[in-house]
Backbone as CSV, one residue per row, in Angstrom:
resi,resn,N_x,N_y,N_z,CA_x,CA_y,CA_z,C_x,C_y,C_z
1,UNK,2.827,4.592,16.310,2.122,3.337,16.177,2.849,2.229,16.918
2,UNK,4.509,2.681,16.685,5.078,1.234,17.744,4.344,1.338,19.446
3,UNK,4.266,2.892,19.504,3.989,2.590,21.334,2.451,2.341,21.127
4,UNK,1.994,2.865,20.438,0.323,2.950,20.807,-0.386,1.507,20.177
5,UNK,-0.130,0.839,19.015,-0.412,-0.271,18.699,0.294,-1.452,18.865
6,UNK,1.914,-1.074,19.724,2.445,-2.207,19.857,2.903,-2.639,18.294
7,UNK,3.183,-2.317,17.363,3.702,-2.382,15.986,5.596,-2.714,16.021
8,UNK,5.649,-4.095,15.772,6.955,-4.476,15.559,8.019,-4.475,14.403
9,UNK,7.224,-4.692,13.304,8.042,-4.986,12.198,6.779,-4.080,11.252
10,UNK,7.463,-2.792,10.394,7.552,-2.128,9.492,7.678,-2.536,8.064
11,UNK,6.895,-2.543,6.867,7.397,-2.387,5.864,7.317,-1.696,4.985
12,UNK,8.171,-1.140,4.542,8.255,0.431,3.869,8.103,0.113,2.237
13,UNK,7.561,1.188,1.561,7.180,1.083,-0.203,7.516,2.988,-0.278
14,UNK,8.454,3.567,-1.043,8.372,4.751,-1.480,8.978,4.701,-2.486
15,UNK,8.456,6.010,-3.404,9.014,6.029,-4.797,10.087,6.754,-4.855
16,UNK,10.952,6.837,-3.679,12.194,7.493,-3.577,12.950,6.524,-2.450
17,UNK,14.196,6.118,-2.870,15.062,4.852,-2.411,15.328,5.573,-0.772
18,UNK,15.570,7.037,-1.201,16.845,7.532,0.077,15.247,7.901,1.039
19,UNK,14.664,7.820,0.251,13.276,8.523,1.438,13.030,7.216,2.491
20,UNK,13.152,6.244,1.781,12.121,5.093,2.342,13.776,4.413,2.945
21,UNK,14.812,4.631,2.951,16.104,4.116,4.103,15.859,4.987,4.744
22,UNK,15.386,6.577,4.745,15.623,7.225,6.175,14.419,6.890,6.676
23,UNK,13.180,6.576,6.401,12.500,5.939,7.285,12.141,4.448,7.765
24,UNK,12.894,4.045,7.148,13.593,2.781,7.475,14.645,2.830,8.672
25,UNK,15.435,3.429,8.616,16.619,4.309,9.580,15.597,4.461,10.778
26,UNK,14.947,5.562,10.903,13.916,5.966,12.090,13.296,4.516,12.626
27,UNK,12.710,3.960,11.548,11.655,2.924,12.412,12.616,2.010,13.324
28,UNK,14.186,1.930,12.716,15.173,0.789,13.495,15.088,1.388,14.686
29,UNK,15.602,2.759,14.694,16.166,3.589,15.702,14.930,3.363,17.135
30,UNK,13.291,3.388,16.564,12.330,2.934,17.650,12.305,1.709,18.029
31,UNK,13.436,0.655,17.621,13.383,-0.746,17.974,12.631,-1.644,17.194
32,UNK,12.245,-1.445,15.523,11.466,-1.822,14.839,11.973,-2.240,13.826
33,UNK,11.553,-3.693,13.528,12.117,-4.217,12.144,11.623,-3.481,11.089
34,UNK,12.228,-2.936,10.060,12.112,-2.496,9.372,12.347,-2.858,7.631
35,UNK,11.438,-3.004,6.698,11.715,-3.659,5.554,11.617,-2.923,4.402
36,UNK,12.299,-2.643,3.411,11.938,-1.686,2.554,11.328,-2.699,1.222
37,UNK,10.655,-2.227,0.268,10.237,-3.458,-0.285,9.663,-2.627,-1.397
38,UNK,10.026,-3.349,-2.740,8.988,-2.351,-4.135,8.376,-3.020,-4.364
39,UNK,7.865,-3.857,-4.047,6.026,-4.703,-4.172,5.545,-4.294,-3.224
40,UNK,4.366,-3.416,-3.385,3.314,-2.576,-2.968,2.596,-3.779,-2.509
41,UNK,2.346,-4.514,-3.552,1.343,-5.478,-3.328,1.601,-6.585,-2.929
42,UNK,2.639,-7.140,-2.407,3.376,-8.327,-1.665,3.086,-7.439,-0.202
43,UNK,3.367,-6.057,-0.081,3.000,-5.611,1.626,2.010,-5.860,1.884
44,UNK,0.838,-5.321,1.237,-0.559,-4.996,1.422,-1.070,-6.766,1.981
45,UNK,-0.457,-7.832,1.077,-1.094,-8.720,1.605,-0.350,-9.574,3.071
46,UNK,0.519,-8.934,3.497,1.337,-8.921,4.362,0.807,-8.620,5.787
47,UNK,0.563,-6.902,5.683,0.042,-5.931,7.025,-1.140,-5.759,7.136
48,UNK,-1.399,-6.222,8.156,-2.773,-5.603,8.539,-3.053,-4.009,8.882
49,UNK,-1.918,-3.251,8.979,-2.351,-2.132,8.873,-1.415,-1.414,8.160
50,UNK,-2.080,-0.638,6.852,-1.279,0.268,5.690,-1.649,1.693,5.908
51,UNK,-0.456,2.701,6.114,-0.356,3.764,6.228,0.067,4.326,4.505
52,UNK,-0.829,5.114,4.588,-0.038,5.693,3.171,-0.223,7.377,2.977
53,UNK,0.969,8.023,3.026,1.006,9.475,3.548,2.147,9.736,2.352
54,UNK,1.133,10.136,1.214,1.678,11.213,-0.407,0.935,11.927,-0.860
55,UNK,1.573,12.771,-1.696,0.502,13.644,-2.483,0.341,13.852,-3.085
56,UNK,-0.203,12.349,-3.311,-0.596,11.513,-4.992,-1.569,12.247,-5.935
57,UNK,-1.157,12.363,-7.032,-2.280,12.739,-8.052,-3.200,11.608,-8.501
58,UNK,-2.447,10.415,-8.566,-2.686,9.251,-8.825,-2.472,7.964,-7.672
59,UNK,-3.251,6.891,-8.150,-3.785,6.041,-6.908,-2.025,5.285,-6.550
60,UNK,-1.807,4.850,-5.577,-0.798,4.361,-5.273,-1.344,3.222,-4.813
61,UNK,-2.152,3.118,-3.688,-2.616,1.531,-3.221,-3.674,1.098,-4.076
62,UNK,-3.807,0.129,-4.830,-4.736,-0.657,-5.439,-5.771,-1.522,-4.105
63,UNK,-5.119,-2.567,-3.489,-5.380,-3.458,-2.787,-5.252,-3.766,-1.360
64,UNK,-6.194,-3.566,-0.557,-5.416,-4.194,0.955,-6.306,-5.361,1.222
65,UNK,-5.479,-6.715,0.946,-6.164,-7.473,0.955,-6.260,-8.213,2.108
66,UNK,-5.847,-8.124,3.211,-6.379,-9.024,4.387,-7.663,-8.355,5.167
67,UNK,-8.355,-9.551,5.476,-10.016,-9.336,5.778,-10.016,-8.515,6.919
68,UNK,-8.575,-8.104,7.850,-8.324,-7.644,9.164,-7.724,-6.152,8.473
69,UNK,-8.083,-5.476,7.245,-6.474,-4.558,6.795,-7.339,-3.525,7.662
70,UNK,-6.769,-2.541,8.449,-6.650,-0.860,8.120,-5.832,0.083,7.896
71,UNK,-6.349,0.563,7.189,-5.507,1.380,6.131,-6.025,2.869,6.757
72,UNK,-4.975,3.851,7.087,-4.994,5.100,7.366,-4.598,5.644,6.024
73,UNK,-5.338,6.503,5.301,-4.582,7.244,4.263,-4.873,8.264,4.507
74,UNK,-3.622,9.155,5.078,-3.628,10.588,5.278,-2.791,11.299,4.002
75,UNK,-2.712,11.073,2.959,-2.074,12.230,1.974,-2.797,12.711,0.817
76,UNK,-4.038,12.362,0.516,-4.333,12.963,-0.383,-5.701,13.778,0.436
77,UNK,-5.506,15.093,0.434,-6.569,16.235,1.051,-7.035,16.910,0.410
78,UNK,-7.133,16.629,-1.050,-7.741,18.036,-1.987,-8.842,16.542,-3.086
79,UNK,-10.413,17.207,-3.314,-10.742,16.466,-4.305,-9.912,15.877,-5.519
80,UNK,-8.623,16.744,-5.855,-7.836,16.175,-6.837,-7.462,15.031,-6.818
81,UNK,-6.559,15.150,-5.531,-6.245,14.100,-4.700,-6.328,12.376,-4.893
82,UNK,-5.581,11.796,-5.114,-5.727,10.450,-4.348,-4.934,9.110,-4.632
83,UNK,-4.752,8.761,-3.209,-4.102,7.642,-2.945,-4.474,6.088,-3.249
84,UNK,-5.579,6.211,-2.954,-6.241,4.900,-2.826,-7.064,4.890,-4.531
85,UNK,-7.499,3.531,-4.834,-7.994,2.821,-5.824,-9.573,3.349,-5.585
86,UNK,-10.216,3.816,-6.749,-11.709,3.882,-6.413,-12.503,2.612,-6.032
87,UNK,-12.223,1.729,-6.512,-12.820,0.551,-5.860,-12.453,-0.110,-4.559
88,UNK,-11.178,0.023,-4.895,-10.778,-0.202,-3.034,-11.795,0.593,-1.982
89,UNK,-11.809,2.081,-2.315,-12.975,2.792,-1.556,-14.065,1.732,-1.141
90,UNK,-14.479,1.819,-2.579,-16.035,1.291,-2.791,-15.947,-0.093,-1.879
91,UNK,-14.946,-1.161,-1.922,-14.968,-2.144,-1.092,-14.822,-1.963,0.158
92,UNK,-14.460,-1.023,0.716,-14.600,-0.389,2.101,-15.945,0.067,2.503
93,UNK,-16.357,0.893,1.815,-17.768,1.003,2.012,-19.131,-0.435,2.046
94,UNK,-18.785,-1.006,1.088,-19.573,-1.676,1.335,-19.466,-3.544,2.037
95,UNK,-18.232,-3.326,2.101,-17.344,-4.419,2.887,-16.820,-4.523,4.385
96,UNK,-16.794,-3.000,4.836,-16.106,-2.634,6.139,-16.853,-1.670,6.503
97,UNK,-16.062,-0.532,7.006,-16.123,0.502,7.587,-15.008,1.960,7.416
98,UNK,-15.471,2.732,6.797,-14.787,3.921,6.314,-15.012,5.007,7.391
99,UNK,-14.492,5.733,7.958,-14.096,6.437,8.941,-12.975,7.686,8.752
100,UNK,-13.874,9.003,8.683,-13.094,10.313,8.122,-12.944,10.566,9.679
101,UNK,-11.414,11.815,9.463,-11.355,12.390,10.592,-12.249,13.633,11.041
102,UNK,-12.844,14.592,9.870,-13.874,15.392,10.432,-14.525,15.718,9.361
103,UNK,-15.477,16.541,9.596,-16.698,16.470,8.256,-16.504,17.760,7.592
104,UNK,-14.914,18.034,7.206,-14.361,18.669,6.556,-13.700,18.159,4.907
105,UNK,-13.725,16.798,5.614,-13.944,15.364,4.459,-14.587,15.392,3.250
106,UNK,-15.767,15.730,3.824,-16.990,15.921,2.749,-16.555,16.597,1.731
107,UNK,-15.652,17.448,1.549,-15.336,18.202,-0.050,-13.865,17.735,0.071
108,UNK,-13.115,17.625,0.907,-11.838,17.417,0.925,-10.965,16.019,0.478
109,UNK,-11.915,14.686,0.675,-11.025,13.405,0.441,-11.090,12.865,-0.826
110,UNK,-10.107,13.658,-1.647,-10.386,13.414,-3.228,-10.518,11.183,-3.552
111,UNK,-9.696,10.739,-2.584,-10.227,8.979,-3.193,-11.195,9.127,-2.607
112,UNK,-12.143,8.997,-1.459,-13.474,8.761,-1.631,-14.235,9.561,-2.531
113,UNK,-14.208,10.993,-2.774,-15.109,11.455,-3.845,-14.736,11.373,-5.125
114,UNK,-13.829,10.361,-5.370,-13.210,10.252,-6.780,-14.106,8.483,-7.227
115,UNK,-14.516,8.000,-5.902,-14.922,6.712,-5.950,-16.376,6.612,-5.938
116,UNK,-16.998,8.681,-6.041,-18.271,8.521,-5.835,-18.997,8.158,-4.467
117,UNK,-18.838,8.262,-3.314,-18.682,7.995,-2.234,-19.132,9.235,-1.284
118,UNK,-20.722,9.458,-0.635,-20.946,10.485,-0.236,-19.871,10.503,1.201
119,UNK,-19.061,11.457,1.187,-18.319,11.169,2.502,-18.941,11.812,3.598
120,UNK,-19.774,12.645,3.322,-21.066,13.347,4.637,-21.886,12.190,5.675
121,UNK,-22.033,11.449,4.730,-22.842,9.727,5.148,-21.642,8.817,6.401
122,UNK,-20.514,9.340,6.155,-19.385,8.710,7.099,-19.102,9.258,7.956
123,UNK,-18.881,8.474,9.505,-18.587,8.520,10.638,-17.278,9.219,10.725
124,UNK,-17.518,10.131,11.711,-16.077,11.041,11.580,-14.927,10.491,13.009
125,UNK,-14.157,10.541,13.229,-13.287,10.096,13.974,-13.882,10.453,15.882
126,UNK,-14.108,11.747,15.326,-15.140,11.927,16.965,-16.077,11.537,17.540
127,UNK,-16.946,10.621,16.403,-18.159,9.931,16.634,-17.973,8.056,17.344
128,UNK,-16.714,7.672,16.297,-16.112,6.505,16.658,-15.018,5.830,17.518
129,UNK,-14.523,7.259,18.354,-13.359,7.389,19.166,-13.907,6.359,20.528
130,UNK,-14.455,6.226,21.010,-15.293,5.592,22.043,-15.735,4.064,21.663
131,UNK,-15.733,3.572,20.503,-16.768,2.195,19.882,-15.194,1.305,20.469
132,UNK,-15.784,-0.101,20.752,-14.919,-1.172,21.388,-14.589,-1.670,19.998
133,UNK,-13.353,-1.028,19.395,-12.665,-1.501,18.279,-12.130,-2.946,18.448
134,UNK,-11.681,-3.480,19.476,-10.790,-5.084,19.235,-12.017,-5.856,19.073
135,UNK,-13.071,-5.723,18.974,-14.163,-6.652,18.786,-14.434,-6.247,17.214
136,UNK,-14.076,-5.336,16.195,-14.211,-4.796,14.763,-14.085,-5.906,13.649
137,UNK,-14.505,-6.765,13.321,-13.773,-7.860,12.465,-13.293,-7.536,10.787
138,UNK,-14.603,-6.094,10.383,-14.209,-5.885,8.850,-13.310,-4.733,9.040
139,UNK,-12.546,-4.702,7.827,-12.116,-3.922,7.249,-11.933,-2.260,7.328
140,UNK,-11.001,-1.647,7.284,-11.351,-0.242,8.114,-10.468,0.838,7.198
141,UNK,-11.415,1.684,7.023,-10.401,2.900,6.036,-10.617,3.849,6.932
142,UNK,-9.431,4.515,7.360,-9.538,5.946,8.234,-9.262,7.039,7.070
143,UNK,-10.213,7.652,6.668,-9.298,9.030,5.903,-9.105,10.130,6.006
144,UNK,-8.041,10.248,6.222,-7.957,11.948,7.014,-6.866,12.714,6.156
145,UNK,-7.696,14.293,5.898,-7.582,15.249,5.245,-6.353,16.149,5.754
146,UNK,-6.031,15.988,6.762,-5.916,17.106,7.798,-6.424,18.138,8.490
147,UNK,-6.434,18.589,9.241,-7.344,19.576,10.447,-6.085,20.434,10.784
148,UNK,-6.611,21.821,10.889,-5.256,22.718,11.466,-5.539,22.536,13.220
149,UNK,-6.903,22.287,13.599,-6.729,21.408,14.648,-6.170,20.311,15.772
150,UNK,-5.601,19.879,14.275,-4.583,18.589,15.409,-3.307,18.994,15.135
151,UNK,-2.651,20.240,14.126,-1.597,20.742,14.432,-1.347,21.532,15.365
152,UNK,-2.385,22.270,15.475,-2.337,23.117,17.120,-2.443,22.129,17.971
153,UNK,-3.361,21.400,18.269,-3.287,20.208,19.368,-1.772,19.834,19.627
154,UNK,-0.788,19.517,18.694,0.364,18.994,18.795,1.055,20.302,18.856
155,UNK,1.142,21.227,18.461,2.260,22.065,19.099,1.760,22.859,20.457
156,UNK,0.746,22.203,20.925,0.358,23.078,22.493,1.168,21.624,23.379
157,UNK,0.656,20.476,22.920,1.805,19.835,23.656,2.807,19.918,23.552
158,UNK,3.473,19.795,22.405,4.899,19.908,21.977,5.527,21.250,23.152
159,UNK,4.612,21.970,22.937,5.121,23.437,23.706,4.898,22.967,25.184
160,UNK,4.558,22.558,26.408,3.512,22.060,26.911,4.620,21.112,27.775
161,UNK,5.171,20.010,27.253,6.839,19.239,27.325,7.278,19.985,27.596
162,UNK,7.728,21.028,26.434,8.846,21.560,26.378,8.702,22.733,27.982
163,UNK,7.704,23.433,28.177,8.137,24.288,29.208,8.011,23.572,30.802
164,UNK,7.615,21.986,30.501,7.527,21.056,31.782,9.465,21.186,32.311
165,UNK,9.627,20.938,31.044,11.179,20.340,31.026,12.213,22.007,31.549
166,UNK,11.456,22.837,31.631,12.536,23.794,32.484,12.468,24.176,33.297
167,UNK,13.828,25.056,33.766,13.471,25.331,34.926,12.959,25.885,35.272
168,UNK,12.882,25.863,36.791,12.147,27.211,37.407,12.786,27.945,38.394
């Protein structure tokens, strides 16, 4: 996100001290201010964009309250699942724009189907990859399940580098 969004200053929330200094640690190491912070909800009204990657049984973000927030929540992938507040959902839906990564979603993103929320009805990441986002003014939930797709995607590059980088 620092290279691709230009993202300067970090602020970190985990329910483990040594987790959230080593990624605190990393984000310095990319040239990034980095803040660790146990008000969840002092960030949220802070960043315009909240990442939240656990594998919550229970909701962790209540609130993202700036009218500009997006929020990627990639950790909860099982209907059990979930990160986010059911109403937070629901205010995405009918406030913004909710945006799954594939329509594998549909049984898989336990906060939207915990919020009641047909996720079949939502735009999947392949449909919206192309739309002139800096013109977007509401609100934006990306939720992604995971795809064994974009792990192969990343280790064909990963692999891909790696055999650029030898010799011949």
């Amino acid at each position: 996100m620092a290279q691709g969004l230009g993202t300067q200053e970090v602020w970190i929330h985990s329910r483990s001290a040594s987790s959230a200094q080593r990624l605190a640690d990393e984000a310095r190491d990319l040239g990034l201010h980095a803040r660790i912070t146990d008000d969840l909800e002092e960030a949220a009204r802070h960043c315009p964009l909240i990442v939240t990657c656990t594998p919550a049984q229970a909701v962790v973000l209540h609130e993202a309250a700036r009218p500009d927030a997006f929020v990627c929540a990639v950790g909860a992938f099982t209907p059990q699942m979930a990160e986010l507040d059911p109403e937070l959902c629901r205010r995405f839906l009918h406030q913004g724009q909710i945006v799954v990564d594939t329509v594998d979603a549909a049984h898989e993103a336990g906060d939207l189907l915990q919020a009641g929320i047909d996720v079949s009805t939502q735009p999947t990441l392949a449909t919206v990859v192309h739309q002139d986002w800096s013109r977007f003014t509401k609100p934006v939930l990306f939720k992604s399940c995971g795809w064994g797709g974009w792990d192969l995607a990343a280790t064909r590059l990963a692999l891909r580098q790696h055999l650029l980088r030898q010799p011949t």
